[in-house]
C-alpha positions in Angstrom: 22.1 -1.8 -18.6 23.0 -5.0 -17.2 22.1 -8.8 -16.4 21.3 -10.0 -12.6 24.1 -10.5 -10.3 25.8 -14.1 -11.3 25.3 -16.7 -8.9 26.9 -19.7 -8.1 25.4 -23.0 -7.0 26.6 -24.4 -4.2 26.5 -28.1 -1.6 27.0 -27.8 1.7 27.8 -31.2 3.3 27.9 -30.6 7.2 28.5 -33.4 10.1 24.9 -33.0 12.3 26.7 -32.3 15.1 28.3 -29.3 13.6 24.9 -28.1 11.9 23.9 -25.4 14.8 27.3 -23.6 14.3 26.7 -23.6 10.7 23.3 -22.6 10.5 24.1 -19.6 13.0 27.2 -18.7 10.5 24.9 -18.8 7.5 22.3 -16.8 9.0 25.0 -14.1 9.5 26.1 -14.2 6.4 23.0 -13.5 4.9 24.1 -14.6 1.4 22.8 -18.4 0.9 19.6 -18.8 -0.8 18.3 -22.0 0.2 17.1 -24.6 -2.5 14.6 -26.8 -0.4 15.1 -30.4 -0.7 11.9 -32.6 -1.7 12.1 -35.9 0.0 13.4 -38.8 -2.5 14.4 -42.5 -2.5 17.8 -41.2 -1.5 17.8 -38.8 0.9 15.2 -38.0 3.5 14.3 -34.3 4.6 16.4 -32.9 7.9 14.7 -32.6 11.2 14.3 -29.2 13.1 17.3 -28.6 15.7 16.4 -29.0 19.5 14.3 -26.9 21.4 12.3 -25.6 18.6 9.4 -27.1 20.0 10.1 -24.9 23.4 10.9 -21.7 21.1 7.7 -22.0 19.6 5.3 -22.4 22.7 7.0 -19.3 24.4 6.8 -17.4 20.9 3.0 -17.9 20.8 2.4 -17.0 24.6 4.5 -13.4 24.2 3.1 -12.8 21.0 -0.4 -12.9 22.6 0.9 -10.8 25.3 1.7 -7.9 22.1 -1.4 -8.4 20.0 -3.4 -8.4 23.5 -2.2 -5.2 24.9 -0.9 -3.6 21.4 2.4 -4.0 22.4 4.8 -2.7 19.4 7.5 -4.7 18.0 11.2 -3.7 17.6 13.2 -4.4 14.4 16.9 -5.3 16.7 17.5 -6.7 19.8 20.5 -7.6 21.6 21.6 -10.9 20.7 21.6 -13.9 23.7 22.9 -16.9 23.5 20.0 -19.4 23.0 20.3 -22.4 25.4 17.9 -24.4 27.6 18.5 -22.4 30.6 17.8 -19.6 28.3 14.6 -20.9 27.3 13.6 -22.0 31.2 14.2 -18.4 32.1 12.3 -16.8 29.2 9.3 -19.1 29.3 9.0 -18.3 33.3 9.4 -14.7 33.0 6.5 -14.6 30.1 4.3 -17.1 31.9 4.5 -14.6 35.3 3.7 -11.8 33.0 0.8 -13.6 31.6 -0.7 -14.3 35.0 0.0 -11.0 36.5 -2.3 -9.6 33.6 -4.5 -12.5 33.8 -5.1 -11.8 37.8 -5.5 -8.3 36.7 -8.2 -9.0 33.7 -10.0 -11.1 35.8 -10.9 -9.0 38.3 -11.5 -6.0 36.1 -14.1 -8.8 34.5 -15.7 -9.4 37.5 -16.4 -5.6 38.9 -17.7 -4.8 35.4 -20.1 -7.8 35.7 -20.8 -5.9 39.0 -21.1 -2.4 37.8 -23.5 -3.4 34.7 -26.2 -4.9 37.7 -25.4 -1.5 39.6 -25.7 0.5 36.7 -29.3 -1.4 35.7 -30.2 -1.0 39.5 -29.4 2.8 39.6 -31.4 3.4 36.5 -34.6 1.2 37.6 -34.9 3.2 41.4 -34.0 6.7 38.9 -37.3 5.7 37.2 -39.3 5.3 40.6 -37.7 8.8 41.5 -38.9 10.5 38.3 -42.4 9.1 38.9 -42.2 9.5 42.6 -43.0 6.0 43.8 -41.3 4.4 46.5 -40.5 1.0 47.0 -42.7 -0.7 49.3 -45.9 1.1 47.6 -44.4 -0.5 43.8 -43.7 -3.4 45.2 -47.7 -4.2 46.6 -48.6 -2.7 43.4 -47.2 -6.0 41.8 -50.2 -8.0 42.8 -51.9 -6.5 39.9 -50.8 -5.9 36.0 -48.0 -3.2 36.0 -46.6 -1.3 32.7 -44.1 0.8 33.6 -41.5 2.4 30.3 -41.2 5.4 28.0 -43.9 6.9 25.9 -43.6 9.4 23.2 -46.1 11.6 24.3 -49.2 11.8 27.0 -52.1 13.7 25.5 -55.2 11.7 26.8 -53.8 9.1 28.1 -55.2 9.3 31.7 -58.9 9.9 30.0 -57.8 7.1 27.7 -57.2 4.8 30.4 -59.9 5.7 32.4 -62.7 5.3 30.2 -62.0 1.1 30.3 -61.5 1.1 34.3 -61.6 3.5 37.0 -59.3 1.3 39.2 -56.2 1.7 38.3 -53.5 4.2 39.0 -50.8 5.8 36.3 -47.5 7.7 37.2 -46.1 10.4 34.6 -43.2 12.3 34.6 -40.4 13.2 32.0 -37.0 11.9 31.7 -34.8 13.9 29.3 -36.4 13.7 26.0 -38.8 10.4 27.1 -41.8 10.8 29.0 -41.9 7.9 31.5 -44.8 6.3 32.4 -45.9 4.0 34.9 -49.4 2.1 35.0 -50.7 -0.1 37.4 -54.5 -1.6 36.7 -56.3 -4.8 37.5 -55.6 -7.9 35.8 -58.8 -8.4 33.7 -58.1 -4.9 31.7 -54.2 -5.8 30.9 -54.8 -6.7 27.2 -57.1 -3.6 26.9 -54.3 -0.8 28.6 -51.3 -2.7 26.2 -53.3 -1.6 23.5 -53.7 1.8 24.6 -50.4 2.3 25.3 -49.3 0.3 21.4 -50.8 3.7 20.6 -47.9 6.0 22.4 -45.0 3.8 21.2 -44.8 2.5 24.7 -40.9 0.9 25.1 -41.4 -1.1 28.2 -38.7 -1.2 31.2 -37.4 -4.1 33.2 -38.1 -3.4 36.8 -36.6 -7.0 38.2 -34.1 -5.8 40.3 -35.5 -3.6 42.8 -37.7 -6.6 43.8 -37.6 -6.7 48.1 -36.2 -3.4 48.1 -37.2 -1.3 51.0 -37.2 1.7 52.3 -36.5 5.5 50.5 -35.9 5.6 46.7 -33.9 8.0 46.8 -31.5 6.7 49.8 -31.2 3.6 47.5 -30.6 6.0 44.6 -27.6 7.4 46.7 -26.1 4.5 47.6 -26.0 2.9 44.5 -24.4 6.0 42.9 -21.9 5.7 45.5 -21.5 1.8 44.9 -21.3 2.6 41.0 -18.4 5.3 41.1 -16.4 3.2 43.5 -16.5 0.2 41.5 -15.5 2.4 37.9 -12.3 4.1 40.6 -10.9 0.2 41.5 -11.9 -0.9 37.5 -9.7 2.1 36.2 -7.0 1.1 39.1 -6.7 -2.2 37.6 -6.4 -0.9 34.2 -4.2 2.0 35.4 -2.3 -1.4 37.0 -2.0 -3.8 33.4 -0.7 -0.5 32.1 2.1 -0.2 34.3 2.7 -3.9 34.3 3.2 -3.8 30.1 5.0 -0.8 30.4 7.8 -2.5 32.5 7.8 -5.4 30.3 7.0 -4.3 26.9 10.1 -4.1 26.2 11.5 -7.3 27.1 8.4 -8.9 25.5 9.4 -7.7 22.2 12.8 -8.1 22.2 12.2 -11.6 23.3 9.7 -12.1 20.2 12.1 -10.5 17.9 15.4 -12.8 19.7 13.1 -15.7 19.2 11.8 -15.5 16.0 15.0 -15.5 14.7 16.0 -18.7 16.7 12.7 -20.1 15.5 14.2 -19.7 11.5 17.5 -20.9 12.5 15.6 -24.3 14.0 13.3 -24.9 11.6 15.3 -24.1 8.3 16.8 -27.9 8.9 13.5 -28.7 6.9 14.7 -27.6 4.0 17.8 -29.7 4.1 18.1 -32.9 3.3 19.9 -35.8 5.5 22.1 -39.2 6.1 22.6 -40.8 9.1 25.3 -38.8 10.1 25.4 -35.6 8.1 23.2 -33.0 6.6 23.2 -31.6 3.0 22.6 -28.1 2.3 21.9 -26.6 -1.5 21.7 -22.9 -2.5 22.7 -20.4 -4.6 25.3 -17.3 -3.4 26.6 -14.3 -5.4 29.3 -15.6 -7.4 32.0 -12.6 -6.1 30.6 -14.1 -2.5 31.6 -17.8 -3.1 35.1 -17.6 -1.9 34.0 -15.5 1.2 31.5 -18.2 2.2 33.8 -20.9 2.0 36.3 -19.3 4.2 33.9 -18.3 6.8 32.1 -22.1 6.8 35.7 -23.7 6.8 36.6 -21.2 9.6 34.3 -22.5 11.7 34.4 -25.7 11.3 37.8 -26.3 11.3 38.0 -27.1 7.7 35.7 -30.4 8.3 32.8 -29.4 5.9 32.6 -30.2 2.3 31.5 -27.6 0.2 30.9 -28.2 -3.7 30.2 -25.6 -6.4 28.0 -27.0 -8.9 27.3 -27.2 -12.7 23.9 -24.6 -13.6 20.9 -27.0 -14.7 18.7 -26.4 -17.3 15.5 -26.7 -15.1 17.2 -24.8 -12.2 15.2 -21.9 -10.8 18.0 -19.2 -10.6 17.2 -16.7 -7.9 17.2 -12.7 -8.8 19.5 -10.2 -7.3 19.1 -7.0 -9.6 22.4 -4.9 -9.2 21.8 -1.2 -9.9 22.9 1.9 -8.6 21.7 4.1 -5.7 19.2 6.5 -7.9 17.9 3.4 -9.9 17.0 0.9 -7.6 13.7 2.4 -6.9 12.8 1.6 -10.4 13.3 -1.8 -9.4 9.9 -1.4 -7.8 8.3 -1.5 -11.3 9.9 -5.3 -12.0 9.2 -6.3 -8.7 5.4 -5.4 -9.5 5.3 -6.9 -12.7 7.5 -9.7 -13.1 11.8 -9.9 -12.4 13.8 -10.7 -15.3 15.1 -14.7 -15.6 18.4 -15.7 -15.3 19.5 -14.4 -18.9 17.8 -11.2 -19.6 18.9 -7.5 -19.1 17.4 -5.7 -16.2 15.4 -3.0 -17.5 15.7 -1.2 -14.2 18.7 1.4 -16.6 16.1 2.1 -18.8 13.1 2.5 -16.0 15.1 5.1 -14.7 15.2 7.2 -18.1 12.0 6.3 -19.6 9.4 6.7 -16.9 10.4 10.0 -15.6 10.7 11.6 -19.4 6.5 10.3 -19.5 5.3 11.2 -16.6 6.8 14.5 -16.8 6.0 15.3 -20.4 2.3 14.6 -19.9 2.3 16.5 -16.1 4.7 19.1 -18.1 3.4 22.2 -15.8 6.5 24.1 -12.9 4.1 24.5 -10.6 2.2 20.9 -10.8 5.9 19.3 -10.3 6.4 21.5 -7.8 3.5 20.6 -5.6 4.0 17.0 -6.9 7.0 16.8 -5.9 6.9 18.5 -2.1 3.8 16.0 -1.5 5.6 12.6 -2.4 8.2 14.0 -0.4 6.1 14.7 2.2 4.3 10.9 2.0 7.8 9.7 2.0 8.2 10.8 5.3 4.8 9.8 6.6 5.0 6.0 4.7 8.6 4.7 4.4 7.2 1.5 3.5 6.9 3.0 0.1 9.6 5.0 -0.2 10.7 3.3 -3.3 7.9 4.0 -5.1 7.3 7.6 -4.0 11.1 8.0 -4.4 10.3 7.5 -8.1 7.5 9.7 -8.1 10.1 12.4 -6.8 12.2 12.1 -9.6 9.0 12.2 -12.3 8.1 15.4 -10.7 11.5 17.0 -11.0 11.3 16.0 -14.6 7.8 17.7 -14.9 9.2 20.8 -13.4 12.1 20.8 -16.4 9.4 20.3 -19.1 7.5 23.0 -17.3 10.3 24.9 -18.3 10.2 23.6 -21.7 6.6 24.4 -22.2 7.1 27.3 -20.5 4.0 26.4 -18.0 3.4 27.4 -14.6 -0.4 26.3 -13.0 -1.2 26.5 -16.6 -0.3 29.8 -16.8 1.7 30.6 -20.2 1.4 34.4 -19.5 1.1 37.0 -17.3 -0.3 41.2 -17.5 1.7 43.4 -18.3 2.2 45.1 -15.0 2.8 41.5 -13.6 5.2 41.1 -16.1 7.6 43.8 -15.7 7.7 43.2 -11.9 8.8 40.1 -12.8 11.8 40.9 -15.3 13.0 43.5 -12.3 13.3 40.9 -9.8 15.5 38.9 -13.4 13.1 36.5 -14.6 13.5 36.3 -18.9 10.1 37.0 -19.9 9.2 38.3 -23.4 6.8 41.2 -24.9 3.9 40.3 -27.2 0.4 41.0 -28.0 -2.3 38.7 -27.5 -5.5 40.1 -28.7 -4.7 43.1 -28.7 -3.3 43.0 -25.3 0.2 43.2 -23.9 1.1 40.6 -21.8 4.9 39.2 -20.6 5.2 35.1 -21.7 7.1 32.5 -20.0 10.2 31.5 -22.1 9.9 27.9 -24.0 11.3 25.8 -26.2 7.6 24.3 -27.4 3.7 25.8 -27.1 1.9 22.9 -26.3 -1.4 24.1 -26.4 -0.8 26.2 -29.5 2.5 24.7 -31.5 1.6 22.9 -34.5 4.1 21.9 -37.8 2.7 21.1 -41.0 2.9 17.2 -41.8 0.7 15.4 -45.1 -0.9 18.6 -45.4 -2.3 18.6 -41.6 -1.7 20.5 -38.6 -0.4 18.7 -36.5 -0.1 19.6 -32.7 4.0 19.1 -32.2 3.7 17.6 -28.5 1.5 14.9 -30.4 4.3 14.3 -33.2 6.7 14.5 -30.3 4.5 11.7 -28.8 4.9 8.9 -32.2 8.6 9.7 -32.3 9.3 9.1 -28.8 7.2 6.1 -29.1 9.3 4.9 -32.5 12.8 5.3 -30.1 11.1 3.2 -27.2 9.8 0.6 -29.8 13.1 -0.1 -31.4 14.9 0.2 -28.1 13.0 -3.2 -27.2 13.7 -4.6 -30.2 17.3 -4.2 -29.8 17.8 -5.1 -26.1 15.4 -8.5 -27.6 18.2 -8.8 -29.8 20.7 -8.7 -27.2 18.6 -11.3 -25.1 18.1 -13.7 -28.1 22.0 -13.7 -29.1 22.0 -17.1 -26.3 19.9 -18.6 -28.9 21.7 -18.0 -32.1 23.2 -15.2 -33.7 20.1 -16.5 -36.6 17.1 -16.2 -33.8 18.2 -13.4 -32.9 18.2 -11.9 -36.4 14.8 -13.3 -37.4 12.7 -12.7 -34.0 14.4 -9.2 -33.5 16.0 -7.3 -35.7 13.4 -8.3 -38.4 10.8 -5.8 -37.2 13.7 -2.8 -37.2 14.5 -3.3 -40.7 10.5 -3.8 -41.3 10.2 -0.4 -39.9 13.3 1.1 -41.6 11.0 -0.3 -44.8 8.0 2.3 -44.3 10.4 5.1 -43.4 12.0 4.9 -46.7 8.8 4.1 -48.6 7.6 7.5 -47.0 9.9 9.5 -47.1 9.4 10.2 -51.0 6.0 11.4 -50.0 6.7 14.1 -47.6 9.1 15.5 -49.4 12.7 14.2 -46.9 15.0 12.5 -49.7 14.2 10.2 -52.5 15.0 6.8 -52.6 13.9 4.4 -55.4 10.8 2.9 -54.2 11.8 -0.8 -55.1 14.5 -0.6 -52.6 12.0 0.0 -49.6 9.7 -2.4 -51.0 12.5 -4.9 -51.7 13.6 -4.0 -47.8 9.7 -4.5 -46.6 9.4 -7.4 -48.4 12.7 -9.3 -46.6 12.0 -7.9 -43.3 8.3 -10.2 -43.7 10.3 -12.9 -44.6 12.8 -13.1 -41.8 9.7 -12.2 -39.2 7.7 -15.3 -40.9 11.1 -17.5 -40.2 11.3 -16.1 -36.6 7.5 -16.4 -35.7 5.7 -18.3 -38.1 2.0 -17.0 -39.1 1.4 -15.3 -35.3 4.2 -12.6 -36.5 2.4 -11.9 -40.1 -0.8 -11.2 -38.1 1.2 -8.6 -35.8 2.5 -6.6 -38.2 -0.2 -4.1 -38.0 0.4 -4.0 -34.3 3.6 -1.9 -35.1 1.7 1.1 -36.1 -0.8 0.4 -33.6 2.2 0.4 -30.8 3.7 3.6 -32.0 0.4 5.3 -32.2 -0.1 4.0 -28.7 2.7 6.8 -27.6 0.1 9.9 -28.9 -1.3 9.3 -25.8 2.2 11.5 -24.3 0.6 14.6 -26.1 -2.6 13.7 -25.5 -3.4 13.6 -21.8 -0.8 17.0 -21.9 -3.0 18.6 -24.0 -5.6 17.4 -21.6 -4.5 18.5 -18.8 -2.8 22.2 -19.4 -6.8 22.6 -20.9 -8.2 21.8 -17.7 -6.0 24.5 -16.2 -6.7 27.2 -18.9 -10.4 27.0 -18.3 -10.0 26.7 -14.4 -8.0 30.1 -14.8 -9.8 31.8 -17.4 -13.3 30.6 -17.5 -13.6 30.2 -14.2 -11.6 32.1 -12.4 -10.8 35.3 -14.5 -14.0 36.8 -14.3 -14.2 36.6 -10.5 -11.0 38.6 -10.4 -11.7 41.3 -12.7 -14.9 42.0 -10.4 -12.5 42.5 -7.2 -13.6 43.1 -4.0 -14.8 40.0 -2.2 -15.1 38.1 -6.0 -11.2 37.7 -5.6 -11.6 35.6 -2.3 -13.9 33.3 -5.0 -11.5 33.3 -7.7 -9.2 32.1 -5.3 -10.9 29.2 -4.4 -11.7 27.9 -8.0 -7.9 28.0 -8.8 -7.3 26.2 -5.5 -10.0 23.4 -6.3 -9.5 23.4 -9.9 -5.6 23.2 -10.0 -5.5 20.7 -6.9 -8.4 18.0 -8.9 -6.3 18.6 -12.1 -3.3 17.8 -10.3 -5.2 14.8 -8.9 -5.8 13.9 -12.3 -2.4 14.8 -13.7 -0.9 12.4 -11.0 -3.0 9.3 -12.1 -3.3 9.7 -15.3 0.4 9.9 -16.4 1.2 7.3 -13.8 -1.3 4.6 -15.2 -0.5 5.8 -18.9 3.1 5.6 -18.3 2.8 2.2 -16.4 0.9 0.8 -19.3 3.4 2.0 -22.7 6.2 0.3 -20.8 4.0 -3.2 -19.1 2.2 -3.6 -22.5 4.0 -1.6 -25.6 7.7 -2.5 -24.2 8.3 -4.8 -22.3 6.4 -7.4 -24.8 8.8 -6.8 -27.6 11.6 -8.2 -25.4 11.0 -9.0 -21.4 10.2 -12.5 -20.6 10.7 -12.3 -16.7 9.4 -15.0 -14.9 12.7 -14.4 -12.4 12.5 -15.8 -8.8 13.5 -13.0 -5.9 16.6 -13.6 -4.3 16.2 -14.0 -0.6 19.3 -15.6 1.5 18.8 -16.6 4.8 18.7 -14.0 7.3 18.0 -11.0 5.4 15.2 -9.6 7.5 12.1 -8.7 5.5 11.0 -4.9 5.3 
């Protein structure tokens, strides 16, 4: 265990002309967290550096380019030396990019405007063909009302039509699943045929385009085809075209974005800075071990012309975060930065992450085989999403822990033993299984060190189930082990806070353990000693919190019957897998035959929902005993995230 990193505030006085060299420096650096400067009577804020303005415009014109034509971006580039030639040559290039893909979107705009009116022209002369009109004869028809569209079906629609006028003439024909229909009748029985044809669904057709059309149908028909697949060969050249076009430049684009975009912070960090007429004023805070490294690299540079000042620590100062832990706990970091980082002051309980969580999860998952499928899948997700690697590098770790109280529990897929032919198979092949008799069967058992579905010790004259009596005094450890690193965190205040606010509740509980222990029989101790013990412990935690810490008191049996839950869901979940293999699945497999195949797939369902269920349910339970039943006895947080400038973001 141990407290953030120490930092070190610092003052940067630079001459303006020499701000560019030192901004570049300190982005390299990547140590200085910047303190922005709010603008006062004294001191105005810093303007951006030149062409920032220029960096900008190009940036949005390239980054258009990439969301446009999905155009990935790259983490590195090469570095180039950022100067208004630089930024002529850049913007050119992009701007000639852009209007080799505009020229090329254009046109692929204006042949699909012209393959949609080919399309709809095809389709209205392939509705004349179905119904074998042809042009000229449709287009005298027009004089009089026309209906011409699809119909669901035809039965007596002729007679239909007929029996309100004999002068008219109707087309019919099918088209796929669509009959298609075409009507032509005079003008004074329109209303009257629109309702007959309500009755078939009718879906009417626009016919506008083959208006002064002459000639065959189906020479139109042809041509048209022809007209329609040339214009989709020259839209897919052009696209075929962009395509080659971005990828020739995609690579510059992004590399330019990424080059950029990092000359765009460096410009524009200025306005964070405060300024005098002649010189610049940067704040910050740097790793304390960093400090002398910083000044000799600034100095360097500048030729010793630079004044840099450490400063006193304020009260109201907002001291950024850098958590310094080892390799195989900084994933637990992940747990702080979802919840809150420690202040200035506190201990990191990354240390204590790293041992705690693991032990839960893998007490309540407890199974070999669970934590071994747990484990290969976070594995495999860690491959699939490095973005959270951290937490899935935990979740690694909490299954390899499962696996080891698998072991203790002597559990594999909730199996805790096997027949007796199985058995011996396995102790040939070395495996240290033991001989009993289990209703009147002989089976081989897994070795363990506890039975969690069937271990019990006798406690106040109950039966208690041990993983659940395992659960309260793991959850008495955790409890106290707050207490004590509160203790550790409250020593800034007084050696007497510290004392009452802390250690108070300890010697509370050490109070009801010896006023207990009597009664079950452990050692004898005078009561009025516990009592007298109780009774102090109240009175320091009244001096430490007043009334609000008399009303919690109860909460500390509450808290450490919270931790039952560690037994609780276990019990849960190796259940679940004794009735998915012996309710469910057993008697399938004694059947044989095809049954087996069945079996199968109940274990497979059952096991992978319960390990579902074993996943989420430890992870949330586990989550909560430290958020709400630790980390309130003694974690304040409230920690800002260090973040110097330059460190590129993951």
């Amino acid at each position: 265990m141990s407290k953030p990193e120490k930092m070190s505030k610092i003052r940067i006085v630079v001459a303006n002309q020499q701000l560019k060299k030192v901004i570049d420096k300190l982005y390299e650096l990547t140590v200085l967290h910047i303190i922005s400067h709010n603008k006062d009577n004294e001191l105005d804020i810093s303007s951006p550096l030149e062409n920032n303005a220029k960096i900008a415009e190009i940036l949005v014109k390239a980054k258009a380019v990439m969301a446009n034509y999905n155009i990935k971006e790259i983490k590195s580039a090469k570095e180039s030396k950022i100067t208004t030639e630089f930024l002529e040559r850049t913007e050119k290039k992009i701007t000639d990019i852009i209007n080799r893909l505009a020229q090329k979107d254009n046109e692929i705009h204006e042949l699909e405007a012209q393959l949609q009116h080919k399309t709809e022209l095809f389709q209205q002369i392939e509705v004349l063909n179905s119904l074998y009109l042809n042009l000229e004869s449709y287009d005298k028809l027009q004089s009089i009302a026309t209906f011409v569209g699809y119909i669901k079906h035809d039965e007596e629609l002729k007679e239909k039509i007929t029996a309100i006028t004999t002068k008219h003439k109707i087309h019919l024909s099918r088209n796929g699943k669509n009959r298609t229909v075409a009507l032509f009748i005079e003008k004074d029985k329109e209303k009257e045929a629109a309702e007959i044809l309500k009755q078939y669904n009718f879906e009417s057709l626009k016919m506008d385009l083959i208006n002064g059309l002459k000639g065959s149908s189906v020479l139109h028909s042809t041509r048209v085809h022809k007209e329609v697949a040339a214009i989709e060969h020259e839209i897919h050249q052009l696209q075929r075209d962009c395509k080659e076009i971005i990828s020739e430049e995609a690579h510059y684009i992004s590399s330019t974005v990424t080059i950029l975009e990092i000359e765009s912070k460096k410009t524009e960090i200025p306005l964070h800075f405060a300024k005098t007429q002649d010189t610049t004023i940067i704040s910050g805070w740097v790793p304390a071990k960093l400090l002398q490294h910083i000044n000799c690299e600034i100095e360097d540079i500048t030729n010793n012309s630079i004044i840099i000042e450490t400063l006193e620590q304020e009260k109201k100062d907002k001291i950024p975060i850098k958590l310094k832990n080892a390799r195989l706990i900084k994933p637990f970091e992940f747990f702080l930065r979802l919840y809150t980082l420690p202040n200035y002051k506190e201990i990191d309980p990354s240390f204590l992450l790293f041992i705690t969580f693991p032990i839960f999860f893998g007490i309540m998952l407890g199974d070999i085989g669970y934590g071994i499928t747990t484990a290969l899948l976070f594995y495999y997700l860690k491959k699939k999403m490095p973005s959270a690697k951290d937490l899935l590098n935990v979740m690694i770790i909490a299954s390899i822990i499962s696996i080891a109280f698998g072991f203790v529990f002597g559990e594999f897929f909730g199996f805790e033993y096997v027949s007796e032919q199985t058995g011996e198979t396995l102790i040939n092949l070395g495996l240290p299984l033991h001989k009993e008799m289990i209703e009147n069967e002989v089976v081989y058992s897994f070795p363990r060190l506890i039975n969690r579905l069937h271990g019990e010790v006798h406690l106040l004259g109950y039966d208690i189930h041990i993983v659940l009596l395992l659960g309260v005094i793991i959850g008495i450890i955790h409890l106290n082990l707050a207490l004590l690193i509160g203790f550790l965190n409250e020593l800034h205040h007084g050696i007497f806070a510290a004392i009452t606010e802390k250690l108070s509740w300890m010697l509370f509980q050490v109070g009801i353990f010896l006023l207990i222990a009597p009664m079950i029989n452990l050692f004898y101790i005078p009561s009025y000693i516990s009592i007298g013990i109780i009774i102090l412990s109240i009175i320091l935690i009244y001096k430490g919190e007043g009334v609000r810490g008399l009303v919690e008191l109860p909460a500390v049996f509450s808290t450490i019957l919270s931790y039952l839950r560690l037994g609780a869901v276990g019990l849960a979940s190796v259940g679940l897998a004794v009735v998915i293999n012996e309710n469910l699945a057993h008697p399938f497999l004694e059947k044989g035959g095809i049954y087996i195949a069945i079996a199968i797939l109940i274990m497979i369902l059952g096991h992978a929902i319960n390990i579902a269920l074993g996943i989420i349910g430890p992870f949330l339970h586990s989550l909560r005993l430290h958020y709400v039943e630790f980390f309130s006895r003694f974690y304040k947080g409230g920690g800002i995230s260090y973040k110097p400038f330059g460190k590129i973001e993951e």
